[in-house]
C-alpha positions as CSV (number, residue, x, y, z in Angstrom):
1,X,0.0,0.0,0.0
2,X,1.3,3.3,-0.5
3,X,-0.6,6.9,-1.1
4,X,0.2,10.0,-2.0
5,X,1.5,12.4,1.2
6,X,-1.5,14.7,0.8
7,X,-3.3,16.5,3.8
8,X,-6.0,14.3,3.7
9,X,-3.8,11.1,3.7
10,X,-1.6,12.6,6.2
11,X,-4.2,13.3,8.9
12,X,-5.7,9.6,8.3
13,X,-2.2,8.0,9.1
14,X,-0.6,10.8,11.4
15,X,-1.1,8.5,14.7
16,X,0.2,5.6,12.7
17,X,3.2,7.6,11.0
18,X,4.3,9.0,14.1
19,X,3.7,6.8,16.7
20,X,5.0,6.7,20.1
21,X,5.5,10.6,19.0
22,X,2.4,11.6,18.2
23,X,0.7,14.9,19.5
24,X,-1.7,17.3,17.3
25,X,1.2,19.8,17.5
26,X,4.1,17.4,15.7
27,X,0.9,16.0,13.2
28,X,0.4,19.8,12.0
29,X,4.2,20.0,12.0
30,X,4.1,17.1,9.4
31,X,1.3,17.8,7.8
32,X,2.6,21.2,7.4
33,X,6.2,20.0,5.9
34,X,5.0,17.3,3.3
35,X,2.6,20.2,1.9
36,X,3.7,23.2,2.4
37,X,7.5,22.5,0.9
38,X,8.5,20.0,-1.7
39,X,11.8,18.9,-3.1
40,X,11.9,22.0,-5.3
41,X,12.3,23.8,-2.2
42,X,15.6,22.1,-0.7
43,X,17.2,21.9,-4.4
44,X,19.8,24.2,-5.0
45,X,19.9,23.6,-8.9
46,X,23.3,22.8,-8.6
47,X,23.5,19.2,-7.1
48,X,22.0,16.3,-8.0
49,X,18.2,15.7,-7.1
50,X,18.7,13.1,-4.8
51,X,21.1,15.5,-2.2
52,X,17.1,17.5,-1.9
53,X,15.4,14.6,-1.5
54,X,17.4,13.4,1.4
55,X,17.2,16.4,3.0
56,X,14.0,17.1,2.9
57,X,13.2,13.8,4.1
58,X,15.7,14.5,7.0
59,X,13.2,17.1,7.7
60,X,10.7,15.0,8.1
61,X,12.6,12.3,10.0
62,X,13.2,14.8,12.7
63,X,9.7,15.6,13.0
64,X,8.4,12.0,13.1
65,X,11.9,11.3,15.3
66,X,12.8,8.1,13.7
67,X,16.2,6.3,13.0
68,X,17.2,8.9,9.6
69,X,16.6,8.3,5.7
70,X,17.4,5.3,4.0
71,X,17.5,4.6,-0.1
72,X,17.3,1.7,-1.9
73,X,18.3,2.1,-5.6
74,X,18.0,-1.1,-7.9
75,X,16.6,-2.0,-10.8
76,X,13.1,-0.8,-11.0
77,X,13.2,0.8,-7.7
78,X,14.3,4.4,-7.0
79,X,13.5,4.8,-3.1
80,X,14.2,7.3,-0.4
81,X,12.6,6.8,2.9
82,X,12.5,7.6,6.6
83,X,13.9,4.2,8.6
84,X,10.9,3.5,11.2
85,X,13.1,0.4,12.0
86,X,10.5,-1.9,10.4
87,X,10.3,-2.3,6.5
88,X,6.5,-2.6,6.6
89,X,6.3,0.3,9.2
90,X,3.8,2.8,8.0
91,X,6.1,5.8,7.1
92,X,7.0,8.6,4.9
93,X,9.3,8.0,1.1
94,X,9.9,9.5,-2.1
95,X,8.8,7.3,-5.1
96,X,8.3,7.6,-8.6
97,X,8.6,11.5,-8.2
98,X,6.0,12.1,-5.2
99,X,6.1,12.0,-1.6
100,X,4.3,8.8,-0.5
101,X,2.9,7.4,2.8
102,X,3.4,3.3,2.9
103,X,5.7,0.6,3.7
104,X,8.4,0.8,1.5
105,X,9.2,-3.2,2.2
106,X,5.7,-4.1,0.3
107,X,8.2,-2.1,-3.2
108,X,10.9,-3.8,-2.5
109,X,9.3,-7.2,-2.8
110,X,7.5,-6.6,-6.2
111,X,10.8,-5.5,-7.5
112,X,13.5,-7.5,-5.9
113,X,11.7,-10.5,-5.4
């Protein structure tokens, strides 16, 4: 399962997401983050793409206070996420161009397995 990182989404999943750090004022914080800003806002136009997309994610991973950003590049799969410490932990990633809300283990499986 994965779904776009909307406001919508966001507030559906924010307990989940966050967990053991959840409070309304870290859920606007996210909410806030994932649609306020984008990856256009951390790129310099210099560097490559990917050096935005960590840190935005880095960003979030503060917010949601998990264990930092993680990638998984192979064929097929183009991944950034935010390491809940579980690969089918609910969290936050950058796939396919968008930010996403899912498990980034249920990916890896179509693609590596």
């Amino acid at each position: 399962m994965f779904l776009t990182a909307n406001k919508t989404n966001l507030k559906k999943y924010a307990k989940i997401i966050l967990d053991k750090e959840y409070t309304e004022q870290k859920e606007k914080e996210l909410i806030n983050l994932c649609c306020k800003k984008s990856i256009a806002d951390y790129h310099d136009g210099y560097s490559h793409i990917s050096f935005a997309i960590r840190d935005y994610l880095e960003d979030i991973n503060k917010i949601m206070n998990a264990y930092g950003v993680e990638s998984l590049y192979n064929d097929g799969i183009d991944l950034d996420y935010v390491n809940t410490g579980d690969t089918y932990n609910i969290t936050i990633f950058y796939y396919k161009d968008k930010l996403r809300i899912g498990d980034w283990g249920s990916i890896a499986e179509k693609y590596l397995l």
